[in-house]
C-alpha positions in Angstrom: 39.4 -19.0 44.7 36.5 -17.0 43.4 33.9 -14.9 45.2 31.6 -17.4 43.9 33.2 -20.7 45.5 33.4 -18.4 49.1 29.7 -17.5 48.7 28.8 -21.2 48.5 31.2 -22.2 51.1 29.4 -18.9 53.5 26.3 -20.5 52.7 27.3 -24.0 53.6 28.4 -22.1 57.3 25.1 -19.9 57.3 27.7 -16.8 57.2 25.1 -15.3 54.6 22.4 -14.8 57.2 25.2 -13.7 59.8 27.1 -10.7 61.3 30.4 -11.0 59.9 33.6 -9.0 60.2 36.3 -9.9 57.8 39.5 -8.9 59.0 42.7 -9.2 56.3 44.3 -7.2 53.2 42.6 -5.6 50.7 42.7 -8.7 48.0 40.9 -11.1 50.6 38.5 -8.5 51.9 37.4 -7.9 48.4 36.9 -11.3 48.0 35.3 -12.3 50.7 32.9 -8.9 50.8 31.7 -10.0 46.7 30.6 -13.0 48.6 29.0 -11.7 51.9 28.3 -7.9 50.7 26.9 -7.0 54.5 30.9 -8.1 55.9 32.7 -5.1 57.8 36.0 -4.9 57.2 37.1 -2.2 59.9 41.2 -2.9 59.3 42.8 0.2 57.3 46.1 0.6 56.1 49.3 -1.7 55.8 49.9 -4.7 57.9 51.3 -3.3 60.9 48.3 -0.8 60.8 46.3 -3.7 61.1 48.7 -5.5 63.7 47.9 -2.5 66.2 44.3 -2.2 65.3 43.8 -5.9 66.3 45.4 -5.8 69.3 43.8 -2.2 70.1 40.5 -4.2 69.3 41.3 -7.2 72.1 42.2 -4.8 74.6 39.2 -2.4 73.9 36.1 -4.3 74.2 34.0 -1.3 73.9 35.5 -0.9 70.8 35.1 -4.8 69.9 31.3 -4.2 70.6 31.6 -1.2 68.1 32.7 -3.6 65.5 29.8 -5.9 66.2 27.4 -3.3 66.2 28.9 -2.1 63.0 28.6 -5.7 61.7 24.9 -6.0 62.6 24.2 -2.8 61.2 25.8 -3.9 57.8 23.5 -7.0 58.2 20.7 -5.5 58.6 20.9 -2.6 55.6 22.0 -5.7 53.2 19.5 -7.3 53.7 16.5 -4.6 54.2 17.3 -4.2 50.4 16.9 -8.1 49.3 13.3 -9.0 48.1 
């Protein structure tokens, strides 16, 4: 899988003109953020890191909003800076 194949399948889904978080290791995030730049990837750490931030993220949903807000944000300054 290349960042190029997930860019065309994004398109295919309109994920390029979306807010998108991307939640996963380090490998996938990278791929998937070459292919839709204006992802947030809020997860940090290992995989049990991760494990307790998604389940702090369900039971938080101010903090789920947070993420969106992040994600729209992300969005927005991508694409301020296309022509």
């Amino acid at each position: 899988m290349t960042a190029d194949t997930i860019r065309a399948h994004a398109a295919s889904l309109a994920l390029d003109d979306a807010h998108v978080i991307v939640l996963g290791g380090r490998e996938y995030v990278d791929l998937i953020t070459g292919a839709v730049p204006h992802a947030f990837a809020p997860l940090t750490g290992h995989m049990l890191a991760h494990r307790s931030q998604c389940r702090t993220v369900r039971e938080d949903p101010e903090l789920a909003a947070s993420w969106w807000d992040r994600a729209a944000r992300s969005f927005d300054e991508q694409h301020a800076t296309q022509p």
